[in-house]
N, C-alpha and C positions, 0 to 999 in steps of 0.2 A: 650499282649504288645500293649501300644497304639502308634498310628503313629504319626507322626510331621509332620503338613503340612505346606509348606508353604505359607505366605501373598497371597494373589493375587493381580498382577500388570497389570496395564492395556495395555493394546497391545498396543496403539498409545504412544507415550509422548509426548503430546500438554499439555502446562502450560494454566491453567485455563483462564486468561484474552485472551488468543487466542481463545479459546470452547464460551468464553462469547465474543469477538467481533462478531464472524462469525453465534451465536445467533442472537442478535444485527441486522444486513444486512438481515439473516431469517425473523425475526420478523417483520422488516419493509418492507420487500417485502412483504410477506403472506399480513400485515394488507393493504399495496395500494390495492392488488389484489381482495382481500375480503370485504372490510369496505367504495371502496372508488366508486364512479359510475366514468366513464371515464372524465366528467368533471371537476369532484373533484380532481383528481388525474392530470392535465393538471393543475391546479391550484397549487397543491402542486409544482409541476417541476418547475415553474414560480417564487416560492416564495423559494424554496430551492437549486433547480440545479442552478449552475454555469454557467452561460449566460452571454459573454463576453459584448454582447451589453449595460448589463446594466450599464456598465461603460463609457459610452462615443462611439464614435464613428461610429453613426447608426442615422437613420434616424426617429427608432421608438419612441415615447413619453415617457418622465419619468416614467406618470401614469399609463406605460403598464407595470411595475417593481414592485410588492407590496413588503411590508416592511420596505422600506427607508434606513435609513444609517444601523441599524441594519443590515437587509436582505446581501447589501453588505458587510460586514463584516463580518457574517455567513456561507453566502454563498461559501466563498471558504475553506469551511469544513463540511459541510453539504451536499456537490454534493456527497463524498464517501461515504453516508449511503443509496445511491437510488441505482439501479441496472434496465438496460433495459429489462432483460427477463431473466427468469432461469437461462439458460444458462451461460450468463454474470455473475450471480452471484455463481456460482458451480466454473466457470473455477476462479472466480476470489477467494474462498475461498479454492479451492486446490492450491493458488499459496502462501496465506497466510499459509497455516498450515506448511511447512517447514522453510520457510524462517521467518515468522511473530514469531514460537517456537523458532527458536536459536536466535534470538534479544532480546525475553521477556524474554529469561531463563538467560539472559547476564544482561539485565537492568532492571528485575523488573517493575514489569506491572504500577506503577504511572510513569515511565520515559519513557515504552512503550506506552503508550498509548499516553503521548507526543508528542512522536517522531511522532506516526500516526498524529497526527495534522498536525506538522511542516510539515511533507513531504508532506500530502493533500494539505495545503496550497502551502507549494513551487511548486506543481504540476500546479493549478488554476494559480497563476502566470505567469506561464510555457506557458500553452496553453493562458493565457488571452494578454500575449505579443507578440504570435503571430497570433492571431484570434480577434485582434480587431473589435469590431463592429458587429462581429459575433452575429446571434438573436439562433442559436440552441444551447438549453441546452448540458452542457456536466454533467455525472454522472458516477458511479463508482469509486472502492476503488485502481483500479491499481499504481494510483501515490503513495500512501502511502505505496501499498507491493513491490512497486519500488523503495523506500528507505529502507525498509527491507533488499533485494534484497542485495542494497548497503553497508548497516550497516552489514548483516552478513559476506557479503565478505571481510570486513577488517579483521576476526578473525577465521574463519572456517578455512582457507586456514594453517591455525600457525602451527608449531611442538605441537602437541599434545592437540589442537582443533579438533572439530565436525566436520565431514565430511556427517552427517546423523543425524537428530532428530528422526528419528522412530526405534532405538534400544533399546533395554530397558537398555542394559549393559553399556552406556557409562558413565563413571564418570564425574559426575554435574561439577570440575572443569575444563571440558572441555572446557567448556563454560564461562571460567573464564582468557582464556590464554593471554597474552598481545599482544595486536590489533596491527598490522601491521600502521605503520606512513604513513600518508597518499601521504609524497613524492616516499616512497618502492611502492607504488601502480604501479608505473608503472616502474618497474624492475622484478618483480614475473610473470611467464612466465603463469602462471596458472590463475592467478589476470587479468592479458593481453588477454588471450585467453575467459575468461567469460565474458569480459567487450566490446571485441569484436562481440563476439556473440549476446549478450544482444542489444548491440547498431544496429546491424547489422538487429534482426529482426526487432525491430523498427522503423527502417526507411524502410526496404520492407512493413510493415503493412501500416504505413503512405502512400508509393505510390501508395497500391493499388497492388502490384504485391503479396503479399500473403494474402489471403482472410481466414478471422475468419469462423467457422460454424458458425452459429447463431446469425453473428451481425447483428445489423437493422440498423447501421448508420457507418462513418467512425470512426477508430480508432484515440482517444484522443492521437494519440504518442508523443505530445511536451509535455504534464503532466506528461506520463508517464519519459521522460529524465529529467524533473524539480526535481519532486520526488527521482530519481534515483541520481542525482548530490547531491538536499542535504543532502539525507542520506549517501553518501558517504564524502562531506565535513563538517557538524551536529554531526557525529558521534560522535567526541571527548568531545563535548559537555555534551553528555549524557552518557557517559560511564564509570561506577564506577571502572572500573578497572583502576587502576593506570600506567603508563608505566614504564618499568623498564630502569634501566637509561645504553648507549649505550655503 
């Protein structure tokens, strides 16, 4: 008698454009680490991280900005593909595999990988309005899994949404249920209490009163809220699912 095996399913459920962003931040850290001599690499942060000064406000010279109008324009989406030290970039790709997977499995990785933009950007904004003038780079992908963050909270939270992307069991329209309107935001006692939390460590990281292992510089936290706001108000934007009428 022969057996009947079953498929085999992968233990994680991370939707491929997730596996290939967090690739993506690998590969470009590995290649600074390995390919670049330290001055190279100070070079590269100049010409890609997000440097508030080079918008006005500072004392330093144009010509100390390479790129031009381009670079500025770049720039506030290209500071999320650098990362400061390992560490930075683990903690910041375990915060992406949950929250980054129930966004892309909802919007489909060309609306995903959008939103990453828009949120990177709204984050650069975020910190560039209030660090004007500012000469130290800022880097890292947190503002955009800070809109993650916010985009999955409109619809995890649903009768009969995701409350977990790493089961294998859970039926794909879960991830399909109709997104909370963005006014219910703040009557869901549960929506209230994450948003609290969220905003709550944010601003201890900013004062200083709770310390990162591993950081080498102060926490980006006004990218991270910029990120986090417009993945929260963006959302409806990019979301194929339709709302059902009230």
């Amino acid at each position: 008698m022969s057996r009947v095996t079953k498929p085999s399913e992968p233990i994680f459920n991370v939707p491929g454009v997730v596996l290939a962003t967090i690739a993506a931040l690998v590969i470009v850290h590995v290649g600074r680490a390995l390919l670049l001599t330290p001055d190279e690499d100070i070079d590269l942060l100049i010409e890609f991280a997000f440097i508030p000064a080079r918008y006005g406000g500072s004392s330093l010279p144009r010509e100390a900005f390479p790129g031009g109008i381009a670079a500025d324009a770049w720039t506030f989406v290209t500071y999320a593909l650098l990362h400061g030290n390992v560490w930075h970039l683990v903690v910041n790709s375990v915060w992406l595999l949950p929250f980054g997977s129930a966004v892309a499995r909802r919007f489909g990785s060309l609306r995903f990988l959008l939103f990453l933009v828009l949120t990177a950007a709204a984050g650069a904004g975020m910190h560039l309005a209030t660090n004007l003038g500012a000469p130290v780079p800022m880097i890292g992908a947190s503002a955009a899994i800070s809109g993650c963050m916010a985009a999955a909270m409109r619809f995890v939270f649903q009768a009969g949404g995701p409350l977990t992307v790493f089961r294998r069991d859970i039926d794909p329209q879960a991830y399909l249920v109709p997104a909370a309107p963005l006014t219910a935001v703040w009557h869901d006692p549960r929506i209230l209490a994450f948003l609290a939390i969220w905003f709550g460590l944010n601003i201890l990281f900013g004062l200083g009163s709770v310390a990162i292992p591993g950081a080498e510089q102060a926490v980006a936290w006004q990218a991270h809220i910029g990120g986090f706001i417009a993945g929260l108000v963006f959302f409806a934007a990019f979301d194929p699912v339709r709302r059902t009428a009230a």
